[in-house]
C-alpha positions as CSV (number, residue, x, y, z in Angstrom):
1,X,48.6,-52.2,-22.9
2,X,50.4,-50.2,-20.1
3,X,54.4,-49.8,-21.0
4,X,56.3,-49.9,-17.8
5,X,58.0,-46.5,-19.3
6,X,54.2,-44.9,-19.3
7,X,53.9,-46.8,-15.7
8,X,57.0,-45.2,-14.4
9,X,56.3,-41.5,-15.4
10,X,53.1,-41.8,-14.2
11,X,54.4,-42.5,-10.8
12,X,56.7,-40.0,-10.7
13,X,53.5,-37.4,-12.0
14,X,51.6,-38.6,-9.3
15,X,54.5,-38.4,-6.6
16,X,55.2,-34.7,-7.8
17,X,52.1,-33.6,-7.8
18,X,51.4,-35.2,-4.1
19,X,54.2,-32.7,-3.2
20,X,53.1,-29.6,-4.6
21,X,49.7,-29.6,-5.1
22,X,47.9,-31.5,-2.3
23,X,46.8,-35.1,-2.4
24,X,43.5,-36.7,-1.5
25,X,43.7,-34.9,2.0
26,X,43.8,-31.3,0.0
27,X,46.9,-30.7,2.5
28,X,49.0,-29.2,-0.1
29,X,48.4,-25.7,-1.5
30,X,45.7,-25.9,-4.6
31,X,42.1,-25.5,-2.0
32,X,40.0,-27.9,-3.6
33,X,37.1,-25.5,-3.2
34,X,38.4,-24.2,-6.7
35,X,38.0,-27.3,-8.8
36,X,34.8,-28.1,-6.7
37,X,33.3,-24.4,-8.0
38,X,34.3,-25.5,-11.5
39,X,31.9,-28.2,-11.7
40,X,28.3,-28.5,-12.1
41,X,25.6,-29.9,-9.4
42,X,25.3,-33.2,-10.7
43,X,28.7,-34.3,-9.8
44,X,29.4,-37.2,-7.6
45,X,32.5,-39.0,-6.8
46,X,32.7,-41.8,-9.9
47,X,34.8,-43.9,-7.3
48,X,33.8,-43.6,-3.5
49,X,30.0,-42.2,-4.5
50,X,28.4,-44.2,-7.5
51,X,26.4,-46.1,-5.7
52,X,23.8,-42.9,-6.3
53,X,24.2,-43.3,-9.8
54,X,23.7,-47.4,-9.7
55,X,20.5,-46.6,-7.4
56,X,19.0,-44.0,-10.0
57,X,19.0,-46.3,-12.7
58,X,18.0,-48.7,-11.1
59,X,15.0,-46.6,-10.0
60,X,14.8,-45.4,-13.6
61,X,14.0,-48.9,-14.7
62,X,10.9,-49.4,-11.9
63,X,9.2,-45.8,-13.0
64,X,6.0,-46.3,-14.6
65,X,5.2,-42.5,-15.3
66,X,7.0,-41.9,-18.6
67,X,7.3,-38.2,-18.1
68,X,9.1,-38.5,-15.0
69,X,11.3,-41.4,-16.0
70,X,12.5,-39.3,-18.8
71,X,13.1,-36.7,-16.6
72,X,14.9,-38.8,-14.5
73,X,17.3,-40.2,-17.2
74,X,18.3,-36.7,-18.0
75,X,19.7,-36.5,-14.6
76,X,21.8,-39.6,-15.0
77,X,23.4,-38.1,-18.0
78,X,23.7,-34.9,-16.2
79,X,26.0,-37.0,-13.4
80,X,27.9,-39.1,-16.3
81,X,28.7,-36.1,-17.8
82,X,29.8,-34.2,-15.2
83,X,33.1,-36.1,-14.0
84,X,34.7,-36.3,-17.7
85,X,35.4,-39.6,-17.6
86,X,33.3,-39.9,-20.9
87,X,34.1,-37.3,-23.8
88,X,31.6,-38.0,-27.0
89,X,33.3,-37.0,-30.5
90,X,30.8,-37.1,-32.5
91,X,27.1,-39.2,-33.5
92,X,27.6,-42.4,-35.5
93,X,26.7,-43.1,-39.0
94,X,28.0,-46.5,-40.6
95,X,29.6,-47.0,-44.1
96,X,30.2,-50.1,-45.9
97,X,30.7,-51.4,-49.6
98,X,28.5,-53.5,-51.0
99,X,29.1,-54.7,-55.0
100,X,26.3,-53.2,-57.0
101,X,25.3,-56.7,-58.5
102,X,24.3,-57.8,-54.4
103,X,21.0,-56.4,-52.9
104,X,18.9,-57.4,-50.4
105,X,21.1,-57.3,-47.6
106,X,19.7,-54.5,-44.7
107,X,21.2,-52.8,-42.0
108,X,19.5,-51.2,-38.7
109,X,20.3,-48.5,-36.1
110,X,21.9,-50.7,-34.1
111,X,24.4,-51.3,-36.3
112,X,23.4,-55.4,-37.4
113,X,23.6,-56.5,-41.1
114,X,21.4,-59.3,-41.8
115,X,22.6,-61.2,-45.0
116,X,19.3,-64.0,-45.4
117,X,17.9,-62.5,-48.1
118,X,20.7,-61.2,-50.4
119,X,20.7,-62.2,-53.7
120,X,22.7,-61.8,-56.7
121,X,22.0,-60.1,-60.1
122,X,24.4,-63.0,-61.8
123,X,22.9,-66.1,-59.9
124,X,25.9,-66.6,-57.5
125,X,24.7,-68.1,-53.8
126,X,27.8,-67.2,-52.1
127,X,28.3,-64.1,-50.5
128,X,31.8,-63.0,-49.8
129,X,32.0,-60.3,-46.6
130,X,34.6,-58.4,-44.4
131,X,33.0,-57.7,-40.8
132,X,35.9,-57.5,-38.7
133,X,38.9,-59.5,-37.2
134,X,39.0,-62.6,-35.8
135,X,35.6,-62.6,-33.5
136,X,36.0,-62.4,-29.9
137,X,33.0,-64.9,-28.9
138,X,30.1,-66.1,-31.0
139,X,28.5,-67.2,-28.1
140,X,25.5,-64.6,-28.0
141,X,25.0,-64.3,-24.2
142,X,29.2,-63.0,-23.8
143,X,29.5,-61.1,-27.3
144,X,29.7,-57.7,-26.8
145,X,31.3,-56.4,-30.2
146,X,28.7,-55.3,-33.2
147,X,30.6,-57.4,-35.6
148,X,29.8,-60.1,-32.9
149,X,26.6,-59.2,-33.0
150,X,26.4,-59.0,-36.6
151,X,27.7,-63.0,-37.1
152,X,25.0,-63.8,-33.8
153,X,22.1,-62.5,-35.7
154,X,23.3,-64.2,-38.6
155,X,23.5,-67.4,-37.3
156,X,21.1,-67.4,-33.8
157,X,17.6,-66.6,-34.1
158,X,15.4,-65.0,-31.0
159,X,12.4,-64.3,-29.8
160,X,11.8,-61.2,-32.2
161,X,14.4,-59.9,-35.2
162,X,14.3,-56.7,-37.0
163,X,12.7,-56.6,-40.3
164,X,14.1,-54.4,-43.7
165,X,12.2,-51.2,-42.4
166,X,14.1,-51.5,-38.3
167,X,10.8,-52.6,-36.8
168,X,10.9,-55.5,-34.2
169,X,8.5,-58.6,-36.0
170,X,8.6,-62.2,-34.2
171,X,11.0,-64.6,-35.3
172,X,10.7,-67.7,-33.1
173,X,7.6,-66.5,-31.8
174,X,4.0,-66.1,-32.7
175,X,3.6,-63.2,-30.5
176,X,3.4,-62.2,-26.8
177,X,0.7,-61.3,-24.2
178,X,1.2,-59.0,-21.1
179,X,-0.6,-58.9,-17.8
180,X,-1.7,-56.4,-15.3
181,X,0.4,-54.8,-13.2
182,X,0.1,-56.7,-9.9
183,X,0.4,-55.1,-6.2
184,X,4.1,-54.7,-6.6
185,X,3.8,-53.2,-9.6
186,X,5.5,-56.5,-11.6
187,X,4.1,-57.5,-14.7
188,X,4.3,-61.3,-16.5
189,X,4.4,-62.0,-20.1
190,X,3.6,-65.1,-22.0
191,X,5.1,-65.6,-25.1
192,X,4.0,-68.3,-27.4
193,X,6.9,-69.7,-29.6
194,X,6.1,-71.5,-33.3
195,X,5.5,-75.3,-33.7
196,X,8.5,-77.7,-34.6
197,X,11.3,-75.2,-34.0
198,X,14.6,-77.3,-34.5
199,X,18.0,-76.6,-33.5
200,X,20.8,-76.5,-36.6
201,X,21.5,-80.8,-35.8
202,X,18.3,-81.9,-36.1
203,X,17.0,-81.9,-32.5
204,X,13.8,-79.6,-30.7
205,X,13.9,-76.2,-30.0
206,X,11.4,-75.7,-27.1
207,X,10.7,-73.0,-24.4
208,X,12.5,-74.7,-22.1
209,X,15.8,-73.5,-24.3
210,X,14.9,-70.2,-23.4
211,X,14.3,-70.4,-19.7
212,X,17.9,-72.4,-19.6
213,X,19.4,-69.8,-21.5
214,X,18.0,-66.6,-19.9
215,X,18.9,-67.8,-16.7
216,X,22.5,-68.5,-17.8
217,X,23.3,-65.4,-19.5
218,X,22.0,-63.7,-16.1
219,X,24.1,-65.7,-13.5
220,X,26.9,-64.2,-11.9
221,X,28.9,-67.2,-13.2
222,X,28.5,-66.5,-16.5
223,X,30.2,-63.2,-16.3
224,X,28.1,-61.9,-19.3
225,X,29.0,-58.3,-20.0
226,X,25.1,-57.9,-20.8
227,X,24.1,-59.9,-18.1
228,X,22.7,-56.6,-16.5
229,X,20.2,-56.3,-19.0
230,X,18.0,-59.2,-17.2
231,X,18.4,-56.7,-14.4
232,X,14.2,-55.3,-14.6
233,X,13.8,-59.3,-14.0
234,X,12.5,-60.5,-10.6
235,X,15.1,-62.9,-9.4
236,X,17.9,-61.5,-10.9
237,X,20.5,-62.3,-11.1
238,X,20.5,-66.1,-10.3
239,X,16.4,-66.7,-9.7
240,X,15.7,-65.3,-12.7
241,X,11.8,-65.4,-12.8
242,X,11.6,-67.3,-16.3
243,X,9.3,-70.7,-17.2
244,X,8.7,-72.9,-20.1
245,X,5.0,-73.7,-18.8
246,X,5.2,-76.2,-21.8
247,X,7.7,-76.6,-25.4
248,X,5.8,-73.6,-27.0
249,X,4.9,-71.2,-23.6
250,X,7.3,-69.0,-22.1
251,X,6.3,-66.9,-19.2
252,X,8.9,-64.2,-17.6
253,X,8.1,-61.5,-15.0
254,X,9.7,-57.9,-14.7
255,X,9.6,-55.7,-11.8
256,X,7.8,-53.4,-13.9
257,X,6.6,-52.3,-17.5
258,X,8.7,-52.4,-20.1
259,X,7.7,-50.6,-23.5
260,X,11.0,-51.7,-25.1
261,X,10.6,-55.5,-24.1
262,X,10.9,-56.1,-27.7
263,X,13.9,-54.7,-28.3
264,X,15.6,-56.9,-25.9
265,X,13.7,-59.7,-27.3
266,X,15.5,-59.2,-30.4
267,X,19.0,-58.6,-28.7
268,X,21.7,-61.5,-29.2
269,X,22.0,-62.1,-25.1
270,X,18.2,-63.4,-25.3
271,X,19.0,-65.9,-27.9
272,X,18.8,-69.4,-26.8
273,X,22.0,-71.5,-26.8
274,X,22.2,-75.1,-27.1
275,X,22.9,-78.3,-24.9
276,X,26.5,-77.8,-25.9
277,X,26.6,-74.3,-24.2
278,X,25.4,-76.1,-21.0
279,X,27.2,-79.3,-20.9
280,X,31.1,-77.8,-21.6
281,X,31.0,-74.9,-19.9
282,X,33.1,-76.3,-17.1
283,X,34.7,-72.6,-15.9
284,X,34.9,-71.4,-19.5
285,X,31.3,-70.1,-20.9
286,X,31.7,-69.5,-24.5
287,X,34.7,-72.6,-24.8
288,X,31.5,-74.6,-27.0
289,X,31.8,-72.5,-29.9
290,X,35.4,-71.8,-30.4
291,X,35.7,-74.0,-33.6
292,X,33.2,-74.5,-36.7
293,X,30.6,-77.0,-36.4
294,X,28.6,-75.9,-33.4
295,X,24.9,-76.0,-33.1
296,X,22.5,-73.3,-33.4
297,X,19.4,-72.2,-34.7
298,X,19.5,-69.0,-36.9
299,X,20.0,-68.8,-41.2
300,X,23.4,-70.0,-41.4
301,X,25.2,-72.6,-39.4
302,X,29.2,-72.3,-39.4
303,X,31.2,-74.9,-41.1
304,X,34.6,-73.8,-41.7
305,X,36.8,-71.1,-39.7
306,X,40.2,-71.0,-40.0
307,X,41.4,-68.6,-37.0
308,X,42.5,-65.2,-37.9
309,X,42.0,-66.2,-41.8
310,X,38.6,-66.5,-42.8
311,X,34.9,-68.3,-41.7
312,X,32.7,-70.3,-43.9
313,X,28.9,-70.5,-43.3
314,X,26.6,-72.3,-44.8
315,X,22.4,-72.3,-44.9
316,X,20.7,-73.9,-42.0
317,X,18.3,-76.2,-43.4
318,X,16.7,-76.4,-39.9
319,X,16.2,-72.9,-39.8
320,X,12.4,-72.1,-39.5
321,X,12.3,-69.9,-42.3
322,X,14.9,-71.5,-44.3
323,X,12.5,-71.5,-47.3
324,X,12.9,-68.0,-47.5
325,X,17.1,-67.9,-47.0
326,X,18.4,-66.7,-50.3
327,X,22.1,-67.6,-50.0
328,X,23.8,-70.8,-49.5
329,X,27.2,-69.6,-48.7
330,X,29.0,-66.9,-46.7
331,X,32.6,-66.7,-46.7
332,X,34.3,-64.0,-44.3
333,X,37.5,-62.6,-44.9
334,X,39.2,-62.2,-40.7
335,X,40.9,-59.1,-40.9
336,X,41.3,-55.3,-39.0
337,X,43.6,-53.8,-41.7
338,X,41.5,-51.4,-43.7
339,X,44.1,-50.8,-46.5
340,X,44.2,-55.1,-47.3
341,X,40.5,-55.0,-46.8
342,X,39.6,-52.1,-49.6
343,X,42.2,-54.0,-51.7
344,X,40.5,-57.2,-51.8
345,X,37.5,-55.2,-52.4
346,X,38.8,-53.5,-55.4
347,X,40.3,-56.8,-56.3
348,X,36.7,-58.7,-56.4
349,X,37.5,-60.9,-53.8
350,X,34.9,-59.6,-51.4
351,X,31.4,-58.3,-51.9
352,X,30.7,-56.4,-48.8
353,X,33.4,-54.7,-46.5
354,X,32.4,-52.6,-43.7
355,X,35.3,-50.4,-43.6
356,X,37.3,-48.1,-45.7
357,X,40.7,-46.6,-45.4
358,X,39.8,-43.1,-43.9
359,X,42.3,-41.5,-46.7
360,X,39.9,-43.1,-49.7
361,X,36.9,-41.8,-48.1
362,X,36.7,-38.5,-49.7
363,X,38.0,-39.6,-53.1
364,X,34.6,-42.1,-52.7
365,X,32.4,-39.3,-52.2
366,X,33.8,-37.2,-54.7
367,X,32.9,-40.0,-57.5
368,X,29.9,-40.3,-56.1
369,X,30.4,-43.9,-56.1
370,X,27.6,-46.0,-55.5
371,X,29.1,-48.9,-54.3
372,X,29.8,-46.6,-51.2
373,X,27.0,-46.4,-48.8
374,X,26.1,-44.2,-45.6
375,X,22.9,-45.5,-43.1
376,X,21.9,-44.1,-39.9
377,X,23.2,-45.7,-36.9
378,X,21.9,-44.9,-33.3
379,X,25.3,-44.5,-31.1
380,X,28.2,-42.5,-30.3
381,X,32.0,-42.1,-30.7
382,X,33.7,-41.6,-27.9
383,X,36.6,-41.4,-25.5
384,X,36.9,-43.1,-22.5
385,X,38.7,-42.1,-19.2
386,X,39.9,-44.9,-16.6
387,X,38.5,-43.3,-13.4
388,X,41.1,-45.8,-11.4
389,X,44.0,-44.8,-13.5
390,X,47.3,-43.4,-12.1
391,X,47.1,-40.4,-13.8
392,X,44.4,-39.4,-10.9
393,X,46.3,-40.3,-8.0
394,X,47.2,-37.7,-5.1
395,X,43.9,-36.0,-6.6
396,X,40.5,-34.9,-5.1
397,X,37.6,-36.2,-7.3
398,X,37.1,-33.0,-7.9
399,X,40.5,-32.3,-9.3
400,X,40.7,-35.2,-11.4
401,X,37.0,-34.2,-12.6
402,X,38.4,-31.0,-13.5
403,X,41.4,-32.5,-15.8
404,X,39.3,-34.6,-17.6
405,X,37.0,-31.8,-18.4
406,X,40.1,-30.0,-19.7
407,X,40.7,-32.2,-22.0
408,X,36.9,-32.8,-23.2
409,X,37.2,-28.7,-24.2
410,X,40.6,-29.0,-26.0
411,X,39.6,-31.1,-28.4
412,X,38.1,-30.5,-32.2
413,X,35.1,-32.3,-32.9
414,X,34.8,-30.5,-36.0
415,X,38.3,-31.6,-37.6
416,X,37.6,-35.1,-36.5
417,X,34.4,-35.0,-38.1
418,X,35.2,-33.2,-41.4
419,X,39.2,-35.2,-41.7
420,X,38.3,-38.7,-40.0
421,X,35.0,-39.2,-40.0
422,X,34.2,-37.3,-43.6
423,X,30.5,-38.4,-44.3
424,X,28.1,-36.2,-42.0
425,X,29.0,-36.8,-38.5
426,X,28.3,-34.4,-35.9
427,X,29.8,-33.0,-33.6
428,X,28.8,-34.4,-30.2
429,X,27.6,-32.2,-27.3
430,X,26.3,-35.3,-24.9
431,X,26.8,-38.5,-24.5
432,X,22.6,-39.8,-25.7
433,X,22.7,-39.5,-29.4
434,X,20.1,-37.6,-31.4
435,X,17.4,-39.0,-32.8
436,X,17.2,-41.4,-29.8
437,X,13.6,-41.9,-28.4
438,X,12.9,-40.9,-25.0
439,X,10.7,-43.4,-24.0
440,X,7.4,-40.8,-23.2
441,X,6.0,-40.7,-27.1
442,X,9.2,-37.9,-28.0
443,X,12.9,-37.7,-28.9
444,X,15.2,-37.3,-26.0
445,X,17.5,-34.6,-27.9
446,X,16.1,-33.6,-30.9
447,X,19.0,-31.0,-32.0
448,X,22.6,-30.9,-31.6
449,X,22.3,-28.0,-29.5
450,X,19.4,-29.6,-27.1
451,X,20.7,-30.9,-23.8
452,X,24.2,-30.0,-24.1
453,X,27.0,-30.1,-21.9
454,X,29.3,-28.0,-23.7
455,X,30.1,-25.9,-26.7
456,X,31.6,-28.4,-29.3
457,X,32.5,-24.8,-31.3
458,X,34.5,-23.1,-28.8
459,X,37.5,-24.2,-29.9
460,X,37.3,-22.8,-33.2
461,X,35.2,-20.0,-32.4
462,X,37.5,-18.8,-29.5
463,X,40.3,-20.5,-29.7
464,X,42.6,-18.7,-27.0
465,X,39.5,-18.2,-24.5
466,X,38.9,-22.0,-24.6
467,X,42.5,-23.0,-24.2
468,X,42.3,-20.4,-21.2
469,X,39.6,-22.7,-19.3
470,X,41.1,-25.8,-20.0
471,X,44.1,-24.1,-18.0
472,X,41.4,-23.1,-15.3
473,X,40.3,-26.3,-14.8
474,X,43.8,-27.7,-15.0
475,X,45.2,-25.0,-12.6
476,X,42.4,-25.9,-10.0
477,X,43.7,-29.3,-9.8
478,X,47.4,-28.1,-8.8
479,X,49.1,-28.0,-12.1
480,X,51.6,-25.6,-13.1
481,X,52.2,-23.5,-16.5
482,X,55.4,-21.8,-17.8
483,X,55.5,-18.2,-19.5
484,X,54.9,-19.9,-22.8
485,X,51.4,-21.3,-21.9
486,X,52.2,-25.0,-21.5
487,X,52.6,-26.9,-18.8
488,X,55.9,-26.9,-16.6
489,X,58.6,-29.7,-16.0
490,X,57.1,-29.8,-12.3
491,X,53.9,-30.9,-13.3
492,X,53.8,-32.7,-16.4
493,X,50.7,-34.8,-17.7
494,X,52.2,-38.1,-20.1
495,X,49.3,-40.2,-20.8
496,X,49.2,-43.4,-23.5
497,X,45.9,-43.7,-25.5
498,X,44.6,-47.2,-26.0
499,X,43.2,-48.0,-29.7
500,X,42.4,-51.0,-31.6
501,X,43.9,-50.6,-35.4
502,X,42.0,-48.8,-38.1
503,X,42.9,-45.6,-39.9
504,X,40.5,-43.9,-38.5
505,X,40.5,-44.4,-35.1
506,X,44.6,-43.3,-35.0
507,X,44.1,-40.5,-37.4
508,X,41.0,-39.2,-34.8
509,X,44.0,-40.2,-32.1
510,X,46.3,-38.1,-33.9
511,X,44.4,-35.2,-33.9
512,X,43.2,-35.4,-30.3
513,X,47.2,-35.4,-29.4
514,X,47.7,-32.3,-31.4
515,X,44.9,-30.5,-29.5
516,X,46.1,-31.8,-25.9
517,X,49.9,-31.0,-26.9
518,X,48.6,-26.6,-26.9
519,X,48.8,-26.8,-23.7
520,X,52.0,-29.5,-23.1
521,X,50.2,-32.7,-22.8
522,X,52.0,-35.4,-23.7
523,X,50.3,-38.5,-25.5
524,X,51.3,-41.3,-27.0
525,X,49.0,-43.8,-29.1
526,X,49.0,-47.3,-28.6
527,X,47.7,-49.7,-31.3
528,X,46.7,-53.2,-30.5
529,X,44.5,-56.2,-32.1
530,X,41.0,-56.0,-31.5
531,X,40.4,-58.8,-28.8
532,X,42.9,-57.7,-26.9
533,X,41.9,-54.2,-27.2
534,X,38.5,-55.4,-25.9
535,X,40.2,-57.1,-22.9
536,X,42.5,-54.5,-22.0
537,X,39.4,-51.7,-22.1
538,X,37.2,-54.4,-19.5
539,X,39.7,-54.9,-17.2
540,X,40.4,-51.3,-17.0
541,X,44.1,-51.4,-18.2
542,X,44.2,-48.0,-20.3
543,X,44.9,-44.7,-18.9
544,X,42.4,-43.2,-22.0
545,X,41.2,-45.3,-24.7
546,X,38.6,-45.0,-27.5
547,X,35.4,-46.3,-27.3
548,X,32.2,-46.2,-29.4
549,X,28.5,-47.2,-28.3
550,X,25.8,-48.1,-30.7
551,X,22.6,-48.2,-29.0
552,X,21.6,-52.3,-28.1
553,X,17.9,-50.7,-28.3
554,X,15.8,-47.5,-28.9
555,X,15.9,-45.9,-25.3
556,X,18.2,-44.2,-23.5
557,X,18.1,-46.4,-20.6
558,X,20.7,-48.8,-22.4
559,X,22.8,-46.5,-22.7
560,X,23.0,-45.2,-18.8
561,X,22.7,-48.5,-17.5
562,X,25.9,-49.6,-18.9
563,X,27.8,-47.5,-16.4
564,X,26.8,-49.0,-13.0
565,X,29.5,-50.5,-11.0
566,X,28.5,-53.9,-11.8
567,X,28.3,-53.9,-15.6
568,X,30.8,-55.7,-17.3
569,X,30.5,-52.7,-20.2
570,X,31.6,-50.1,-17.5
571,X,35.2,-49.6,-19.0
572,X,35.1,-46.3,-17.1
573,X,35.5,-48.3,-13.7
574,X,33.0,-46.3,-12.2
575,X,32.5,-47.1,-8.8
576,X,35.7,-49.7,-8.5
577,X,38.1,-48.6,-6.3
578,X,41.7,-50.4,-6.7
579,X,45.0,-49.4,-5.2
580,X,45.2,-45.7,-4.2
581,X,42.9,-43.1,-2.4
582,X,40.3,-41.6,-4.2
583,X,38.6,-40.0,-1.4
């Protein structure tokens, strides 16, 4: 959240540098030619221009020859990463806590925890577990948190899930058929769902659940931040192409193949929602299941939740595999603080956490405690860069391009990893993690150094040459520096960095403002609670914030199609002009 102070400088900055080093119009006297020369081919304006990048993925998403499609997604990173708006940190693992008397309880890339078939070595049935703060929907079609995710999986049931191994295996359905590709290259699919599905009161679960709730999460109305993945549907966004032919036959049609169709099968925006979700929505989707006691269909059905505090859940017996549901209680302790969380931990209060103060990490790994646990995740850490902020005014995009990329070179990865993140991470060099599939039968980047954008060593390896470029690139786009290296009182940079709490995330803050302040940039960190840190990042109120993406499936298309204009995950504002020359 923007301080009027921060507000107020920036102006000033903006006005300043308007003066002395050219605006928009490249009238002043910094030729823009030299911040242009500084950047590679791929760039395009993320403001005026993105309509290229919107058009490529969505061309990405009709290509049926593999080897070119994956060629093509390399370019689309090769734009993103060219305007700095995005800086990776590092590749995400997850940690968590987990009482050495639980078991059962399985985690995938993606970052879900599924908690249906935990059991306890001393008999108990309720499991007692820390996810997050207070949840900022539960409604599966406008949740786009992983702890969100975590509680939808947990208490909504698809298509397809993810078994113990990370494989996609049906859940509500029997399995799926797929036609040939007609003349326009479309394809439909008939999935058949199981017999006497119920929802969590009592009533039928049918196909026609489905077609109502694909079609909602897709609508404009809805305003789902996933909405855009219905976008390889013919009709979308509000003629979705989706039938019940009959209670147990779903047909859908795509524009083209999709080899990763389970994967969004399994995803919590193609869960269905119930009558409820349909018949209150009334302007505010989601408003149905603000309280305990709404209906839905997965393991566990949520009977208690006192806001901020805690969450009760209890066993669905209408659940379709509730035979097989090994707990009959989950009680979740609401709350961001890491330091009360570990406490209650160590207290035995709570049998899973999935945080840990960042200064108890390494004391953890030193005892080789077992409780402690580290599992792959498929994602990245990251920094974000409002394209539309202040900062850039009376800029080129070429000269704001060229300040972001200063900062993406000043900072150390390394110390971030080793200090913050303490259990393996490394060091990002793109913004596609490794390991990620590439969607033609191999792995889009395979090593660290495959595909990479930038030297993530540089800084330690040559410290003063890389602090010379980020002066370069900063220099190009008309600032000034004194005889001591840093930048002058004429052209100051003052920036505020947006954060939710967590130890981590300010201590990887802290050292980020270290590494900017070698060359006189100013930064201040601003800590606020979760949902509002998710609203303030959507509606693009942040100068520089921090972000993290876990992959929603294995392909790197879902993680370039979250920055087109239209996607309500695009906390870059690429492609939104608001309230001062970009071009």
């Amino acid at each position: 959240m923007k301080k009027y102070l921060a507000l107020f400088l920036a102006v000033v900055m903006a006005l300043s540098l308007c003066a002395c080093a050219g605006g928009p119009d490249n009238s002043g006297n910094v030729d823009n030619e030299a911040a242009a020369a500084l950047l590679s081919d791929a760039f395009i304006d993320p403001i005026n221009d993105w309509a290229q990048y919107d058009e490529l993925i969505d061309k990405i998403k009709l290509e049926t020859d593999t080897a070119k499609r994956t060629e093509m997604m390399h370019e689309a990173e090769d734009i993103l990463m060219s305007n700095g708006c995005v800086i990776p940190l590092y590749y995400y693992n997850d940690i968590y806590m987990m009482k050495e008397n639980v078991s059962g309880m399985y985690a995938n890339l993606f970052g879900y925890k599924f908690f249906h078939k935990v059991t306890m070595a001393d008999g108990n049935k309720t499991l007692r577990v820390n996810l997050a703060s207070e949840p900022d929907f539960l409604d599966p079609a406008l949740n786009s948190s992983v702890d969100g995710a975590c509680l939808a999986v947990n208490s909504f049931a698809g298509l397809y899930t993810y078994n113990a191994e990370g494989k996609t295996v049906p859940d509500l359905a029997t399995g799926y058929t797929v036609s040939d590709p007609a003349e326009d290259g479309s394809v439909t699919f008939t999935v058949t769902l199981k017999e006497g599905l119920k929802w969590s009161d009592g009533t039928a679960l049918t196909a026609a659940d489905f077609e109502k709730s694909w079609k909602r999460a897709a609508a404009t109305e809805t305003a789902s931040d996933y909405g855009y993945m219905f976008s390889s549907f013919v009709g979308y966004p509000n003629e979705l192409a989706v039938k019940a032919d009959n209670d147990t036959t779903l047909t859908f049609t795509l524009a083209a193949p999709c080899a990763y169709i389970e994967g969004l099968m399994a995803f919590p925006t193609f869960f269905p929602v119930p009558a409820a979700a349909f018949a209150t929505e009334a302007g505010a989707p989601g408003a149905w299941c603000t309280e305990a006691g709404f209906v839905s269909n997965g393991p566990f059905i949520c009977t208690g939740w006192n806001h901020d505090v805690s969450m009760t859940y209890e066993k669905n017996p209408n659940y379709h595999d509730a035979a097989n549901v090994t707990v009959d209680k989950i009680e979740f302790m609401l709350s961001a603080d890491d330091t009360a969380i570990y406490a209650a931990y160590n207290a035995g209060n709570v049998d899973i956490i999935d945080t840990v103060p960042n200064d108890e990490i390494a004391k953890l790994l030193a005892d080789n405690n077992k409780e402690f646990k580290i599992v792959d995740n498929l994602g990245t850490y990251y920094v974000a860069f409002n394209a539309n902020s202040e900062l850039f005014a009376g800029k080129t995009p070429e000269q704001a391009a060229c300040m972001r990329l200063a900062f993406n070179i000043l900072i150390d990865r390394n110390a971030i990893c080793e200090t913050v993140g303490q259990t393996g991470q490394v060091a990002a060099s793109s913004y596609i993690p490794l390991g990620m599939a590439d969607g033609n039968g191999g792995i889009f980047k395979p090593k660290a150094e495959d595909n990479s954008y930038y030297d993530v060593n540089a800084i330690n390896d040559d410290f003063e040459g890389t602090v010379a470029k980020a002066r370069e690139y900063l220099e190009a786009a008309g600032f000034k520096f004194g005889a001591d290296g840093k930048l002058s009182a004429e052209t100051p940079i003052v920036i505020e960095y947006l954060t939710n709490d967590g130890s981590g995330h300010v201590a990887a803050a802290q050292i980020m403002q270290q590494d900017f302040a070698e060359i006189g940039i100013q930064m201040t960190i601003q800590q606020v609670e979760w949902n509002t840190f998710l609203e303030e990042r959507k509606q693009g109120h942040f100068d520089i914030a921090r972000e993290g993406w876990l992959a929603d499936f294995d392909d790197p298309i879902n993680m370039l199609e979250m920055f087109q204009t239209a996607s309500g995950n695009n906390d870059c504002q690429f492609g939104r002009y608001e309230g001062w020359d970009a071009e």
